[in-house]
C-alpha positions as CSV (number, residue, x, y, z in Angstrom):
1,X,-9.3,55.2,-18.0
2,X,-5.8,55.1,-18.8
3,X,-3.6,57.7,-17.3
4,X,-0.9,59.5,-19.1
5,X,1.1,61.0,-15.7
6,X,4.0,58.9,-14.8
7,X,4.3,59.9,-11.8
8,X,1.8,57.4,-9.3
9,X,0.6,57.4,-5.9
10,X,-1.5,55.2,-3.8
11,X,-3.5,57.2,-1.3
12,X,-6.4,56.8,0.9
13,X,-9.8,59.3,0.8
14,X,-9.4,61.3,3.5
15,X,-11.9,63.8,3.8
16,X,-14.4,65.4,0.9
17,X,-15.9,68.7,0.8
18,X,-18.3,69.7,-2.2
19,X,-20.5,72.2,-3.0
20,X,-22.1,72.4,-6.5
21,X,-18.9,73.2,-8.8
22,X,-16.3,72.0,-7.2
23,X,-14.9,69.1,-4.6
24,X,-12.0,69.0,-2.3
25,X,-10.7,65.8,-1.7
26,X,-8.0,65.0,0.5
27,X,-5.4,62.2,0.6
28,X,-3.4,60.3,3.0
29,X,-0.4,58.7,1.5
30,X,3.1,57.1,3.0
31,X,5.6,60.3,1.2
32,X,4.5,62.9,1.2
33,X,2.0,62.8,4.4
34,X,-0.6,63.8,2.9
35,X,-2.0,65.6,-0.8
36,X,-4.8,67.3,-1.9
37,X,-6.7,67.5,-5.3
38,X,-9.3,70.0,-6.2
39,X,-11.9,68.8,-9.3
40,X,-15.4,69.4,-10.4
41,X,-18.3,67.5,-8.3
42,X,-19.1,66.3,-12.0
43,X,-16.1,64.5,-11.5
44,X,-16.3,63.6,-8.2
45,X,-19.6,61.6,-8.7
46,X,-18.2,60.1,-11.5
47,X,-15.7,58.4,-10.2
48,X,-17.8,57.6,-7.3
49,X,-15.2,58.7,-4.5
50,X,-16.3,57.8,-0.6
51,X,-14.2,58.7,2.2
52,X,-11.7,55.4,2.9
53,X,-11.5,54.3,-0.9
54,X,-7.8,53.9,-2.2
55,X,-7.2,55.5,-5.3
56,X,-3.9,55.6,-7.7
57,X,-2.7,59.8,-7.7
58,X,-1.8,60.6,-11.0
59,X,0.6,63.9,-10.6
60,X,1.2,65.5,-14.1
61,X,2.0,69.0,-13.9
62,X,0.5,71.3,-10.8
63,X,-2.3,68.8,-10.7
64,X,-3.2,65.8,-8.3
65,X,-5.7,63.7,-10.5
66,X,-7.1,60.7,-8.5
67,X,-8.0,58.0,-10.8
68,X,-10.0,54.9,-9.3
69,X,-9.1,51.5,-10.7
């Protein structure tokens, strides 16, 4: 998936918290400490997210998407 955000972080899965609708993953990255993004479990599974994976975070608007390369 391409991203269209230029505005990149790399972060580490820090935690996950899902319940049928939604997921709450959390980040840990040099600047800022850490971030937080908030997406469908749909999602979640999708891009197959485990706790220690590092991820690019695509910031585009109020939004925190992580995208997994």
């Amino acid at each position: 998936m391409k991203a269209g955000a230029r505005n990149k972080l790399t972060g580490k899965v820090t935690s996950i918290t899902s319940d049928k609708v939604m997921s709450l993953v959390k980040f840990e990255v040099t600047v800022p400490a850490s971030m937080a993004s908030v997406l469908t479990t749909e999602s979640l599974l999708d891009l197959d997210l485990k706790v220690g994976d590092i991820v690019q975070l695509v910031v585009k608007a109020i939004n925190v998407l992580p995208v997994k390369e």
